[in-house]
C-alpha positions as CSV (number, residue, x, y, z in Angstrom):
1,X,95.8,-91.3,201.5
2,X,94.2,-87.9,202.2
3,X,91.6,-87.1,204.5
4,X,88.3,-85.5,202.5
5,X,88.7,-82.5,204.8
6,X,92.3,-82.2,204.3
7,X,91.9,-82.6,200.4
8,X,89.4,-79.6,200.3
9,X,91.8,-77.4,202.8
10,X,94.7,-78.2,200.5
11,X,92.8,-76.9,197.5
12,X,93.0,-73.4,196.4
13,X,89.2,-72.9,195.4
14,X,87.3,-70.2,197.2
15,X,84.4,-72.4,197.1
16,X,84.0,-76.6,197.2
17,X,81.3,-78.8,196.2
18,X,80.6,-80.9,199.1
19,X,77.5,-83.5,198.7
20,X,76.7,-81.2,195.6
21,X,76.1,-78.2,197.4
22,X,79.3,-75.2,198.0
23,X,80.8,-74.8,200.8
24,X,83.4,-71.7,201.4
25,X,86.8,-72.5,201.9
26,X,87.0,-70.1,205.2
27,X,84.0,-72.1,206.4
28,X,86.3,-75.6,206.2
29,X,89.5,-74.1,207.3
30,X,87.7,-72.4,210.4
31,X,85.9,-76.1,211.3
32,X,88.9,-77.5,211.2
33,X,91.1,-75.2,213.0
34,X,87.9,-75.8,216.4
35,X,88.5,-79.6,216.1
36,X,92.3,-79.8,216.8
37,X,92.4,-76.7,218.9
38,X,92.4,-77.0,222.6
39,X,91.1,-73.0,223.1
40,X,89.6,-72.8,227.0
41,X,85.8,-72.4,226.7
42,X,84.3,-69.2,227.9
43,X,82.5,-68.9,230.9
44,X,79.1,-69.6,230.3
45,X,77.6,-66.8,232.2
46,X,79.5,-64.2,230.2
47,X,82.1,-62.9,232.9
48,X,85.5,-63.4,232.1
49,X,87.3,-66.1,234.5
50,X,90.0,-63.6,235.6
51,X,87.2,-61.0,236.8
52,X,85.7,-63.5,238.4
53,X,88.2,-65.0,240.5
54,X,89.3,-62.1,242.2
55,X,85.6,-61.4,243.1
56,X,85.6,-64.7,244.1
57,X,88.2,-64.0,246.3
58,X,86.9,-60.3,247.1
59,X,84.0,-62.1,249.0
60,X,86.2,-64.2,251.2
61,X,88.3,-61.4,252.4
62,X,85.1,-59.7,253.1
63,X,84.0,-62.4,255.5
64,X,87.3,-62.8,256.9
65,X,87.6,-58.7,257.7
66,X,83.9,-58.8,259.4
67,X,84.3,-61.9,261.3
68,X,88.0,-60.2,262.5
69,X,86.1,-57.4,263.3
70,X,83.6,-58.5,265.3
71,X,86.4,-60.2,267.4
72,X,87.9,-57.1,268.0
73,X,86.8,-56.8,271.4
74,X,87.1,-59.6,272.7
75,X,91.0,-59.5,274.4
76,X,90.0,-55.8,275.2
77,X,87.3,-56.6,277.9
78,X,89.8,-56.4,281.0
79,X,90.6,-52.8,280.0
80,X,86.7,-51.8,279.3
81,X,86.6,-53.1,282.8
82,X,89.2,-50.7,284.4
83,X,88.3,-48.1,282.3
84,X,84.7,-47.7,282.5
85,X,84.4,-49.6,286.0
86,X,82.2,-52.2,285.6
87,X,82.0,-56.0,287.0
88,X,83.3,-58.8,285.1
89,X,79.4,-59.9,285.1
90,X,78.9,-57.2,282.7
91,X,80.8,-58.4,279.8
92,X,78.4,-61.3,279.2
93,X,75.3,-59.1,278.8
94,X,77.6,-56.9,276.5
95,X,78.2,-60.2,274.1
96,X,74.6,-61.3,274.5
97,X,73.7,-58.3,272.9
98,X,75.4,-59.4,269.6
99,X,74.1,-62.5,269.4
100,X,70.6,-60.8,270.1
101,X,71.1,-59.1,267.4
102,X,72.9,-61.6,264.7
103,X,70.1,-63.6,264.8
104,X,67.2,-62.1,263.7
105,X,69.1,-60.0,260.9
106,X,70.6,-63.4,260.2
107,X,67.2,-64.5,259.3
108,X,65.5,-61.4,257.8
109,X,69.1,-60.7,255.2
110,X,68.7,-64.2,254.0
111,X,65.6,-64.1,252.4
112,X,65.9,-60.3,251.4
113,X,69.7,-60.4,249.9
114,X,67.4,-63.7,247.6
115,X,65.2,-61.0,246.2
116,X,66.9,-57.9,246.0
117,X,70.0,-59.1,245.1
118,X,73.6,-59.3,247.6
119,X,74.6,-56.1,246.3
120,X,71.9,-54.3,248.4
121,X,72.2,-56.3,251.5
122,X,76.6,-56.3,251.9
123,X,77.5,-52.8,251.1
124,X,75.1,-51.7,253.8
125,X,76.1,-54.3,256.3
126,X,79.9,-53.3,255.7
127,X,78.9,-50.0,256.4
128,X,77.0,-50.9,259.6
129,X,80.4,-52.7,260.6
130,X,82.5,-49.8,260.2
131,X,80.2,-47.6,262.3
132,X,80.5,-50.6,264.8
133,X,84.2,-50.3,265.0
134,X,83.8,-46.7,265.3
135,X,81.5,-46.2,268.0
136,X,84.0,-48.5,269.7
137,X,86.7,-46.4,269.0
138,X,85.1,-43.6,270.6
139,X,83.2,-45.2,273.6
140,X,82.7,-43.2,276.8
141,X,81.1,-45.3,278.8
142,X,79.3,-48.6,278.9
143,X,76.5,-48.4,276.9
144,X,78.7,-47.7,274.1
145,X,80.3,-50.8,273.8
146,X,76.2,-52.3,274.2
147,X,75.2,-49.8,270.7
148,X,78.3,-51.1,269.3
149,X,78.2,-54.8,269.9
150,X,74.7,-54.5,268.4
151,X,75.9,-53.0,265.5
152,X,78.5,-55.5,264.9
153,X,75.7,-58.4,265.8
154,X,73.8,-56.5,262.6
155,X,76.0,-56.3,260.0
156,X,77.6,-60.0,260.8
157,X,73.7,-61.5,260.7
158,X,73.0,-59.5,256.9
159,X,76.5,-60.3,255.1
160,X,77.1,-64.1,256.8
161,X,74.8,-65.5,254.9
162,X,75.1,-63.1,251.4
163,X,78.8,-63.6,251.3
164,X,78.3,-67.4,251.9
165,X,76.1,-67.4,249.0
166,X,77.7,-65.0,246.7
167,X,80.9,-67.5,247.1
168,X,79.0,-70.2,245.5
169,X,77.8,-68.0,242.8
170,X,81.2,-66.5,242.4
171,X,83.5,-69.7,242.3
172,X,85.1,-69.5,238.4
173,X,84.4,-73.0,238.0
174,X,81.2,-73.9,239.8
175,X,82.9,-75.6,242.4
176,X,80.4,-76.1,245.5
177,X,83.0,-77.9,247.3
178,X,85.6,-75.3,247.3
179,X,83.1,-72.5,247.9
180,X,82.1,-74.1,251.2
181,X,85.9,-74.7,251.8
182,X,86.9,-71.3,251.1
183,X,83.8,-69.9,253.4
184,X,84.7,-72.1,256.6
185,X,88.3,-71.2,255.7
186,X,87.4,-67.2,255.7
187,X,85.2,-67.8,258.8
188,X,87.7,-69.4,261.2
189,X,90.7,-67.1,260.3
190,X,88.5,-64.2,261.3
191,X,87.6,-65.9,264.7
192,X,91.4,-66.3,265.6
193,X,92.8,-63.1,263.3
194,X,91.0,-60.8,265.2
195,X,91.9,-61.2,268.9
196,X,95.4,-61.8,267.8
197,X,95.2,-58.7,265.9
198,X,93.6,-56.9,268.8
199,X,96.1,-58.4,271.1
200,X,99.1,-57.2,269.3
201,X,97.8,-53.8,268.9
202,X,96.5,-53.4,272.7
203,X,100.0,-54.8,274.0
204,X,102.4,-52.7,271.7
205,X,100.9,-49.7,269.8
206,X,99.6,-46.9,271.2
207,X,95.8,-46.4,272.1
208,X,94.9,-50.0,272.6
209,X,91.3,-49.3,272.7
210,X,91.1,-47.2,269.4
211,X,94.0,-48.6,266.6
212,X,92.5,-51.7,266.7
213,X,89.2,-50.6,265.4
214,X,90.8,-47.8,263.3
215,X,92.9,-50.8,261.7
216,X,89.6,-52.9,260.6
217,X,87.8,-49.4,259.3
218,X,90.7,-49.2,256.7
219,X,90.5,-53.0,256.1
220,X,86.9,-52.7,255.1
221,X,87.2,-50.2,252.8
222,X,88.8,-52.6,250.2
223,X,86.1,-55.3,251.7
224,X,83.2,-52.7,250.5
225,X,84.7,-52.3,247.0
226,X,85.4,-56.5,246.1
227,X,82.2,-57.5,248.3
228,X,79.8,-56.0,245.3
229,X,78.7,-58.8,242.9
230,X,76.5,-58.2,240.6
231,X,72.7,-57.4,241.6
232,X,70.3,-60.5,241.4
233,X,67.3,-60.6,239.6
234,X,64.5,-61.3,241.4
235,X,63.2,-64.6,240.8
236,X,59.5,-64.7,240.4
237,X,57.6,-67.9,239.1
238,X,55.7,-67.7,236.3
239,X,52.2,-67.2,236.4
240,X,50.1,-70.1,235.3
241,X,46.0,-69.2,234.4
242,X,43.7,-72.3,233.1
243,X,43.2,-72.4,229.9
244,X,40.4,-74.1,227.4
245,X,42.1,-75.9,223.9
246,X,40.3,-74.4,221.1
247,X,38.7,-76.2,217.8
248,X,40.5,-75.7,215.3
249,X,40.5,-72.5,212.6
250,X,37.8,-73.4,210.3
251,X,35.8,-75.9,212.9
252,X,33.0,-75.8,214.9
253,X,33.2,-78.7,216.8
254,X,34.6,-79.0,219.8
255,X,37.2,-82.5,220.3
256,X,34.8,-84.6,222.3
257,X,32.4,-84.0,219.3
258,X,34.9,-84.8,217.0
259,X,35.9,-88.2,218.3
260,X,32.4,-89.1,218.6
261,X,31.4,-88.9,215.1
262,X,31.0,-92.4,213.9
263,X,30.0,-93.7,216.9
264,X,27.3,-95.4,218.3
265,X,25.7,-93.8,221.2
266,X,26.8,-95.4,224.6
267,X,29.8,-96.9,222.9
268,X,33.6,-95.7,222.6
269,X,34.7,-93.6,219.7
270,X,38.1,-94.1,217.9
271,X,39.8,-92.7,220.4
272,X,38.3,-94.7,223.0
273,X,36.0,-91.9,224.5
274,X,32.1,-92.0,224.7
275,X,30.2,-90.3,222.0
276,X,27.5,-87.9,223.1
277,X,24.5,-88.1,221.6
């Protein structure tokens, strides 16, 4: 036997008579075409899923390039040392001057890449790390490497915690798990890429002390163009003011008034409130 849904598909009417009232054919044909289908759903906060994986994965590489950046310098301190004669004891005033600096605009971004949105908080702070790697590249003495370490220390404090949070945002499927994988993932590759990087570069290319940082410049150009999700809108909670319920059109009388009629002074009314005399 047919199905009642199949018997009206089958039929060549424009128009069927379903519980007495028509239905179009295209109407039945279209219904049943979204039952047996197995179409993927779109994503629900309108962006395609292809555009929003490679963002997705835009924001790691931006993490990974900044972290690699900032760590740079760090198989480069013996020649800073010969170069720009200074003690050993130096270098670790040099790297406390990052983490001086990481901190606070780790705490300021946070709140401020919330309201404003990421897009205003990560295209400056890639900038601020490019002009990090630059004023390495072209350091004279020692107080260079201080203004650039600084630099670095700012830009890692305001995108650390955007690009951690624009990963959740960004994941296609909404998966926290893998957002926080993909983010420690992205974090420790740029801790160990970089001095390798450095490494390499200082032991067999020319100008050890300026490729390096002329190498993560290039690399953040890409980072500054997939490291742009969309701006944020503020969030701002709604405004609540006290408000008085109203008779009703055509009354006078205000509720307690109401529920008092019939009632007795000093005794409860139908709703069990006191009537007011």
């Amino acid at each position: 036997m047919f199905d009642v849904s199949e018997h009206l598909l089958c039929s060549g009417t424009s128009n069927m008579m379903v519980w007495g009232e028509p239905m179009p054919s295209d109407r039945l044909t279209a219904a049943h075409r979204s039952r047996h289908s197995r179409s993927p759903q779109p994503d629900p906060s309108g962006q395609p899923l292809p555009g929003k994986r490679l963002r997705f994965w835009g924001t790691a590489y931006a993490l990974l390039i900044l972290l690699t950046g900032t760590n740079l310098p760090t198989p480069l301190c013996k020649g800073y040392e010969t170069r720009f004669g200074f003690s050993p004891l130096v270098v670790t005033p040099i790297f406390a001057a990052y983490v001086a600096v990481l901190i606070p605009s780790l705490l300021v971004a946070g709140p401020v890449s919330d309201a404003l949105g990421r897009r205003s908080v990560l295209l400056p702070a890639v900038v601020v790390a490019a002009l990090g790697s630059l004023v390495f590249a072209l350091a004279t003495s020692t107080g260079w490497l201080f203004a650039a370490r600084a630099l670095q220390g700012l830009a890692l404090g305001a995108a650390s915690g955007s690009l951690t949070a624009a990963l959740t945002e960004l994941e296609p499927v909404g998966n926290r798990r893998k957002a926080a994988l993909v983010s420690t993932v992205a974090s420790v590759g740029g801790l160990g890429l970089g001095p390798v990087l450095a490494g390499l570069l200082a032991q067999y290319a020319p100008a050890p002390d300026v490729l390096p940082f002329v190498v993560e410049i290039a690399l953040l150009v890409p980072a500054a163009c997939s490291s742009s999700p969309e701006r944020a809108t503020p969030h701002r909670p709604p405004r609540r003011r006290p408000s008085v319920a109203a008779p009703p059109t055509g009354s006078h009388e205000w509720p307690f008034r109401r529920a008092s009629r019939g009632a007795a002074p000093g005794r409860p009314g139908p709703q069990g409130q006191l009537s007011v005399a």
